[in-house]
N, C-alpha and C positions, 0 to 999 in steps of 0.2 A: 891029553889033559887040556881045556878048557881053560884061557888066559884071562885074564882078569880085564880084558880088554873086549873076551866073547860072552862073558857074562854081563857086563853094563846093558842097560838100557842104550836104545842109541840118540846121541842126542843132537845128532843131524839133521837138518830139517828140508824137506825136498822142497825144491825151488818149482816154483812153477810158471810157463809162461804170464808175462805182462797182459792182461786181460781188459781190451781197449772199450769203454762205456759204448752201449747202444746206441745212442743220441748223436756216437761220432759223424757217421753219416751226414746229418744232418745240419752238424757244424762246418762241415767243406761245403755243401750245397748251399749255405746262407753266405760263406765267404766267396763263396762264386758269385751268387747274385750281385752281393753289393758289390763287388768288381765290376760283371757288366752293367751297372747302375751307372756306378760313377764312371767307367771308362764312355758311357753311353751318353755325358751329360752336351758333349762339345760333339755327338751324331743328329741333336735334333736342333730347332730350332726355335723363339717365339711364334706365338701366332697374334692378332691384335687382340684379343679377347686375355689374353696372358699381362697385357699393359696393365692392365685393370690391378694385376697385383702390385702394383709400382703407384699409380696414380690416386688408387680409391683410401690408400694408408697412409699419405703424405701429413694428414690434418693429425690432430693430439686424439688421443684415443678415443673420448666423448664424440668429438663430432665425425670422425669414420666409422664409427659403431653405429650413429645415430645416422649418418648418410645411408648406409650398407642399409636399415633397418625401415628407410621412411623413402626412400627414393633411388632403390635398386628395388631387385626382384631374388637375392641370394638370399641364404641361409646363414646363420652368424659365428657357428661355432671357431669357421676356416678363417675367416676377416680379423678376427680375436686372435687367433692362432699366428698369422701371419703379419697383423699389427706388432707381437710383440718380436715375431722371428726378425723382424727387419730390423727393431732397433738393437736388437744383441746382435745382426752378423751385417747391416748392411741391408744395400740393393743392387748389388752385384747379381748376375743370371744362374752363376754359380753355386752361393749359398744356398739361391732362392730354392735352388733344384734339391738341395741338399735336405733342403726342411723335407720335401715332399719324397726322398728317397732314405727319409728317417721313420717316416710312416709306414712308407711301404716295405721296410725291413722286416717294422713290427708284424704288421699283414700279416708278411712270410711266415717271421716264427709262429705264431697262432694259428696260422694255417696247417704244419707240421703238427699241433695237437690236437688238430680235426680232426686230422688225418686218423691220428692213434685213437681219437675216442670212437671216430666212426666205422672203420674198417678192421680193428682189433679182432684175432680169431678169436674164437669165441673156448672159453676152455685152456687157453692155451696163457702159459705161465706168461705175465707179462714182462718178465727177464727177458725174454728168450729172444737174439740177435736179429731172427728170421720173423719178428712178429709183421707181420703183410703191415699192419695200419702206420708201421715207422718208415717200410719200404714206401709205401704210395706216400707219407709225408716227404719225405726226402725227392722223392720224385717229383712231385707238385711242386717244389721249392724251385729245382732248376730248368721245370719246362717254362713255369711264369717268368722266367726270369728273362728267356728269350723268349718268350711271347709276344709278337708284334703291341697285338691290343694292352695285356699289361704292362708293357715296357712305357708306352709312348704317355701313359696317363699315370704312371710311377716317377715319372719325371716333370709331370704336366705341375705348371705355376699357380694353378689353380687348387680347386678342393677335391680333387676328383683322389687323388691318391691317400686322403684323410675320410675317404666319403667309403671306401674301399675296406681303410682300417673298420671303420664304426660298424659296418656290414659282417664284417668276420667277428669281428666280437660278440654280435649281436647273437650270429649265427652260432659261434660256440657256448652264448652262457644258454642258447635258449634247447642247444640239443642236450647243455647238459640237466637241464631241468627236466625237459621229459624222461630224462632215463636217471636221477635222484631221485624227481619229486619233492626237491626241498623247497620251504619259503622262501629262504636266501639266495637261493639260485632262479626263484619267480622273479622274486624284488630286482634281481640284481639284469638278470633279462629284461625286464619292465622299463630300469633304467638306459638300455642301450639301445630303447623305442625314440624319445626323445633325443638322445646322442646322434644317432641319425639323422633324424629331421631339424635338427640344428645344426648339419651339417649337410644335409643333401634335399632337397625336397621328394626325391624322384625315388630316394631308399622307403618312401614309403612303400613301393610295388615289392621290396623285402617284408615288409609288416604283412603284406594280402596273402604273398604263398606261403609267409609262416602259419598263418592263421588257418587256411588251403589246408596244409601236412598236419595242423593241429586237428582240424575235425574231422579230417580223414583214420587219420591214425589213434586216435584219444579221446574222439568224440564221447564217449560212453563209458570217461574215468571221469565224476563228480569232485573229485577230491581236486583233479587237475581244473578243472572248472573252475573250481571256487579259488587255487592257487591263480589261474591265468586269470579271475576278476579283481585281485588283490594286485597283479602285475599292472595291469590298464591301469587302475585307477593311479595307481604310482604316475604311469606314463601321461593319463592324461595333465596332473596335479603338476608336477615337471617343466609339461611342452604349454604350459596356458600363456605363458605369454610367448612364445613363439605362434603361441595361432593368431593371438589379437595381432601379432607383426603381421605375419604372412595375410590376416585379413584384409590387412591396410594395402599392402602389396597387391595384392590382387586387384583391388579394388584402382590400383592403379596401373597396370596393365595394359599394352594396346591387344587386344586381341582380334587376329584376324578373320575376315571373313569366316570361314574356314570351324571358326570356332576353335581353333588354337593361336598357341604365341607364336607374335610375329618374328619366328627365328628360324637361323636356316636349319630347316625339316627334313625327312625323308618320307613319303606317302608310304604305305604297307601294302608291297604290291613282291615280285619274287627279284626283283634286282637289288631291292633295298635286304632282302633275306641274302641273298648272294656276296653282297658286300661286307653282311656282317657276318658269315659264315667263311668268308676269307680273309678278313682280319683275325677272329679269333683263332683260325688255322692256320695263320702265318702264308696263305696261301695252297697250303700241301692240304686239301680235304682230303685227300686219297688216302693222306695217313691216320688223320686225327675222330675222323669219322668210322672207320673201324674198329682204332681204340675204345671209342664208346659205343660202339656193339659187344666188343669185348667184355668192356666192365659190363652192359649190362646182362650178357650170358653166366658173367660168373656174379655178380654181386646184386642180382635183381632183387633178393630175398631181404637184402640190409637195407633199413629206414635212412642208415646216414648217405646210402648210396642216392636214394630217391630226394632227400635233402641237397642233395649236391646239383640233381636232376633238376629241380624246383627253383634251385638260385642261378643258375646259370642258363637252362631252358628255359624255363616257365617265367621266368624274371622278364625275357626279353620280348617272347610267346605276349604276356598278358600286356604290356605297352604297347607290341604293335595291335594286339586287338584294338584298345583305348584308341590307339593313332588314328583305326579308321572312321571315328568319329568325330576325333578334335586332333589337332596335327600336333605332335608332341615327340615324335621319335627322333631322336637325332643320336648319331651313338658314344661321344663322349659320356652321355647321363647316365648312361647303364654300363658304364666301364669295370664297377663293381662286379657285374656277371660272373668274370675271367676266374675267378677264384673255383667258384663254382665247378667250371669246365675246366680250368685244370687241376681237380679233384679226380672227378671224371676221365681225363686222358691218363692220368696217372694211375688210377685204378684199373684200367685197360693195359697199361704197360707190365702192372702187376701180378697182372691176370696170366701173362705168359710164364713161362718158365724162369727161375732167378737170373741165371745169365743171360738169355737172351732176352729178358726184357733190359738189363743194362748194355747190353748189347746194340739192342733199338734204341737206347737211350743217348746212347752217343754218337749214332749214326743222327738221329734227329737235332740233335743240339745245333753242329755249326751249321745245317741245313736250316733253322731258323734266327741264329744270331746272325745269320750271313743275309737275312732279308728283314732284320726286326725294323728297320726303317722305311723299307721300301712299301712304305702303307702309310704312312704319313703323307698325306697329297694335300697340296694348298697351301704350304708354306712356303714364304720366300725369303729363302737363305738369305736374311739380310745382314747378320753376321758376318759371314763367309763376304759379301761385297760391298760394306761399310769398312772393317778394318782392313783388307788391302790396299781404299781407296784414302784412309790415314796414312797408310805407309808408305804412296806411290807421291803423296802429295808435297805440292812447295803451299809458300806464306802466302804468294799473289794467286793460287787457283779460285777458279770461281766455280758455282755450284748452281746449273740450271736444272731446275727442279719442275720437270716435266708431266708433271698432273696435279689434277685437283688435291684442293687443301686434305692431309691425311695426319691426325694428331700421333697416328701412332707409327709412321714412319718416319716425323717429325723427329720422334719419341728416339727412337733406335737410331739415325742420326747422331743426335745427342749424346744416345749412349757408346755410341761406338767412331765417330770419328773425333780429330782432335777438335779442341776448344777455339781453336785461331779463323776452324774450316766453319764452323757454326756463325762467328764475328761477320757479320757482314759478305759473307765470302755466298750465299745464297741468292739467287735471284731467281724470276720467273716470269720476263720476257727476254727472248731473243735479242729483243733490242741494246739490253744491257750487258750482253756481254762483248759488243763493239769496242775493239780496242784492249781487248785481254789475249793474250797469247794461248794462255791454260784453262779450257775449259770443261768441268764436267757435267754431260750432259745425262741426266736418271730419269727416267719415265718407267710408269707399271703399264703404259699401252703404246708397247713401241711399232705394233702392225697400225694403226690406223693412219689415215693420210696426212692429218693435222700435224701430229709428230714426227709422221716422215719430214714435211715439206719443213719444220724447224733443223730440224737434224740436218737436212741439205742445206740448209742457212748455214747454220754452226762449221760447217766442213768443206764449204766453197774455198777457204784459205787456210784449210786446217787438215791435219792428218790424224787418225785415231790409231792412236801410241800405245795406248792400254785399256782393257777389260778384264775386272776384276776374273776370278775362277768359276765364282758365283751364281756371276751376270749371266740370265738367258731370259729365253720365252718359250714354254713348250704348254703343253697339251694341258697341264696343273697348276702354273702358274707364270705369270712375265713381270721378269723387271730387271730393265739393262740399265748398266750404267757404263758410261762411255771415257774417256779420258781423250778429246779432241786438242793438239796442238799445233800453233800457227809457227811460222820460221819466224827466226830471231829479227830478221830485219822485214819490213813493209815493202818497202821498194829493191828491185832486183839490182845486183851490179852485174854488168854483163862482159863477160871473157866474149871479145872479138865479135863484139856484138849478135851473140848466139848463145854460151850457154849460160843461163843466170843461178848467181850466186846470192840465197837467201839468208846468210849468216852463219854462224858456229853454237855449239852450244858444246860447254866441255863437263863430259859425264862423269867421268872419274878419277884420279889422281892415285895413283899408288906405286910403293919403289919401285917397282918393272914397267910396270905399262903407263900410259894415257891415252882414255878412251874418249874422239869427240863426235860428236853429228853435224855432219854439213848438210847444209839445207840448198838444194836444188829448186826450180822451175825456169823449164824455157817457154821464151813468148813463139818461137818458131821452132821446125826439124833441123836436128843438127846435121852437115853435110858430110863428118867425117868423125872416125874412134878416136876422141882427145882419151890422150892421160893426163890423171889431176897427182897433181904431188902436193904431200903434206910435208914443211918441214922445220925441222926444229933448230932455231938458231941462239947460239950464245950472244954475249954482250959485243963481243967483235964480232961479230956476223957470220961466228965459223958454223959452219954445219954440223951439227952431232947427233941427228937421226931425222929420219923419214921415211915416208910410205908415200909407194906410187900406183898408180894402176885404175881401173875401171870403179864406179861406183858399185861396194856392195850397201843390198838396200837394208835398212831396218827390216823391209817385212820380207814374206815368203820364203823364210830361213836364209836369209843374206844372200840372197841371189844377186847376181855381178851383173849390170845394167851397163852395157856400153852406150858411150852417150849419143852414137848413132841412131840409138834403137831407143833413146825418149823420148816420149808423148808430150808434145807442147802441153804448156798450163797446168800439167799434172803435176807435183809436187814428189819429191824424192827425198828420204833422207839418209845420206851418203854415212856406215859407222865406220871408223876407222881407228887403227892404234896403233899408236907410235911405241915403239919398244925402247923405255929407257934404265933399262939394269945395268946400263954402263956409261951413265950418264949422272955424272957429280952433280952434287945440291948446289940449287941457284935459282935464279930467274930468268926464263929463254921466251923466246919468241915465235909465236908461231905464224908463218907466212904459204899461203893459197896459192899455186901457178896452174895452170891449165896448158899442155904443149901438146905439138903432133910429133907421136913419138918414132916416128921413122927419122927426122932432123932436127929435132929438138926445137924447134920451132915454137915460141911459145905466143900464145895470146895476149893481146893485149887488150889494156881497158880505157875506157872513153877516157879518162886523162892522160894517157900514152903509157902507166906503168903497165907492168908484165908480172906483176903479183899484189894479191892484195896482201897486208898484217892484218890479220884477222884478231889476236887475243893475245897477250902474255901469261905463262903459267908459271907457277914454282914445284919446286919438286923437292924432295929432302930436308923440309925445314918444318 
């Protein structure tokens, strides 16, 4: 019999797994990038054309919008943009980065709806987890991210990462016109003609290949004709006073021989193909050039595939045609590309099988985040060898400033050492730092003879103590900076009229240890291995520590120089530390003896004593 419990309806209700949104994807791949963004902001550096962002915005809005407009050669939307970024966060290097890795977030996500509109199967529900156009978006999100070329111009101080956004937008409202067909989406593409070129001059070569894929593909839809003359006319009506700008601009121009701007160029020839072809590949063509045989075996058929072709190939294709008749290629301008081509790569990843193209995917990842810098050449880590040389410095250093006039190293100076080191503490002759103990000597041409033979001035009585991390000269760029110091005293005191005694200088003070530098030079070869004792005396003259033995040096990792084996007139500095963890707070003494330590025998000095006092220390208070 049938319980009154088998007859009910049942009113249980089956649970079903948590079912995670499509777009999830998508949201870790944007939280990635802007990670490597910002973990990437302290991996690059200024360049001097990045000052420009610091200097050209300092005036009230009127007169750097009107400088930017009558007496530069830029575009306004970025100057506008960054006029106002700077009075809401600063001009920190940080923020500054910040503004331009806000844009390029945007990029990203819009990039992911490219992806969807252009690569979408075709038929295929657009629910569905596995839809390919969410995979290549997601994919595209974290190849750019460690992409050399768009890493280094998503960070760039400049407009290039806002020149990037206007490109993508451009490119999405105009693909989604062709395939609507509505006015709203002409008007509205029309408008992201102008946005461009108030932001870039050079996004106009976006405007030619859209125009390119328009009459290739649309030529002989009338309706779209008549929508794309309602769009220009928008865009011309828009851009009118940006052309009467950019007229005036040109019109003041130097233009070189050449029949291009006098800027540093690349001629279009296949080295200049090569260099852009291993930036956008992070190096590895072996991988990134397959992928895009890939996508184009399987995706040859789809227009958004040949759109992607068009702005990242034919983008760079049709400038350097143009370069070789007026010199114009340089590859910051066309940074926009990257989007393009990693559309493209991403498409090729997709093209494989679902796991192994995630597969590839993360095989490739640290393989290009592990080089996303090493593409940046010409920069000199002035960062990295400004704030060390804040940190290494005293109040009396002085600061010889070993090349011609540079407002923008001036600049980074400025910004990066302290206030006290800028006061007067600069000079730039030789002459003047006669009579400074501490001196730092920074040249950007330290191979040539002229700054040798200062250098050898500088360190005739001097020892180089420090070199920031920074500091070098290699094949990319030079510029060392030096930390030369002279011993505490001028004139030598000399133990037994052989080894001389240039002074003390005491480094450090802490309850266990004290660490100081004795400063050696002999005028002659010393004839026997003295030991030098350091030691520490109370107020009755008791003894309560010291250190004996051979000089170890500052340099060559403290190698132990017996003073047998020193080089007349060479300069030594002797580190040493006294060990006082069992040594009560007070004020002691500290006194220099030189003896032969087989009888203790000690030297003496031209007044008859047998030790110098060198300095008093305190300790514990």
């Amino acid at each position: 019999m049938a319980t009154p419990t088998d007859m009910a309806p049942s009113t249980q209700r089956q649970t079903s797994p948590i079912q995670l949104p499509a777009w999830w994807p998508a949201v870790i791949a944007l939280l990635f990038a802007f990670g490597v963004l910002v973990f990437g902001i302290y991996r690059v550096h200024m360049r001097p054309d990045e000052g420009y962002a610091f200097t050209n915005y300092q005036w009230s809005f009127e007169r750097s919008i009107t400088r930017l407009a009558f007496e530069d050669n830029q575009a306004q939307l970025w100057g506008t943009n960054i006029w106002v970024w700077q009075r809401l966060v600063g001009t920190h290097e940080v923020p500054m980065r910040v503004n331009s890795i806000l844009w390029s977030m945007l990029s990203l996500a819009i990039t992911y709806q490219i992806a969807r509109n252009w690569f979408k199967e075709r038929g295929a529900n657009p629910h569905r987890r596995r839809d390919k156009g969410r995979l290549i978006g997601t994919f595209a999100i974290i190849l750019l991210a460690v992409n050399a070329f768009f890493f280094t111009y998503a960070l760039e101080m400049r407009m290039y990462a806002l020149a990037t956004l206007t490109s993508v937008l451009s490119m999405h409202f105009f693909s989604l016109w062709l395939q609507k067909r509505k006015w709203h989406l002409a008007l509205m593409y029309g408008l992201t003609v102008p946005l461009m070129l108030y932001t870039h001059y050079y996004l106009g070569f976006i405007v030619i290949v859209q125009i390119i894929y328009f009459v290739l593909r649309h030529g002989l839809n009338w309706r779209l004709w008549l929508q794309a003359l309602g769009a220009a006319l928008l865009a011309i009506i828009v851009w009118s006073p940006g052309a009467i700008i950019i007229y005036h601009q040109f019109s003041r121009i130097d233009f070189g021989d050449a029949g291009g701007l006098k800027i540093p160029t690349s001629p279009t020839n296949m080295q200049t193909v090569n260099e852009l072809v291993r930036v956008v590949t992070n190096g590895y063509g072996f991988i990134f050039i397959p992928l895009m045989l890939l996508a184009l075996w399987r995706w040859w058929q789809r227009g958004g595939f040949w759109l992607a072709m068009l702005w990242g190939v034919g983008v760079p294709a049709l400038v350097l045609l143009v370069n070789t008749q007026s010199t114009i290629f340089t590859q910051r301008y066309v940074s926009f590309l990257m989007v393009g081509l990693g559309l493209v790569f991403a498409a090729g990843l997709a093209a494989l099988p679902r796991r192994v193209g995630w597969v590839a995917l993360i095989i490739i990842v640290p393989l290009c985040y592990n080089t996303v810098t090493s593409h940046i050449i010409g920069r000199v880590p002035l960062r990295d060898i400004y704030t060390p040389m804040g940190q290494v410095a005293e109040d009396d250093d002085l600061i010889l400033v070993d090349h011609g006039p540079d407002h923008f190293l001036y600049e980074m100076m400025e910004r990066y050492l302290p206030a006290y080191m800028m006061d007067d503490s600069l000079v730039y002759d030789v002459e003047d730092t006669v009579g400074h103990r501490r001196v730092w000597h920074i040249t950007n041409e330290f191979l040539t003879l002229p700054v040798k033979d200062r250098f050898n001035a500088l360190i005739e009585d001097r020892v180089r103590m420090y070199e920031p991390p920074g500091s070098d000269c290699n094949r990319w760029w030079c510029y060392r900076a030096q930390l030369l110091v002279g011993p505490p005293q001028e004139e030598a005191t000399l133990f037994g009229d052989q080894i001389g005694f240039r002074g003390v200088d005491v480094e450090s003070i802490t309850e266990d240890t004290i660490t100081l530098h004795l400063w050696w030079k002999n005028p002659d070869a010393v004839e026997r291995d003295y030991s030098i004792s350091v030691q520490m005396l109370d107020s009755n003259g008791a003894l309560v520590a010291q250190t004996d033995g051979p000089i170890t040096s500052y340099f060559n990792g403290g190698e132990q120089v017996a003073t047998i084996n020193m080089i007349p007139n060479l300069i030594y500095v002797d580190v040493r530390t006294l060990d006082v963890s069992e040594v009560p707070p007070g004020t002691y003494t500290l006194e220099l003896i030189v003896y032969w330590w087989e009888d203790n025998t000690r030297l003496v000095l031209p007044d008859g004593s047998d030790h110098v006092v060198m300095t008093s220390v305190t300790i514990g208070e």
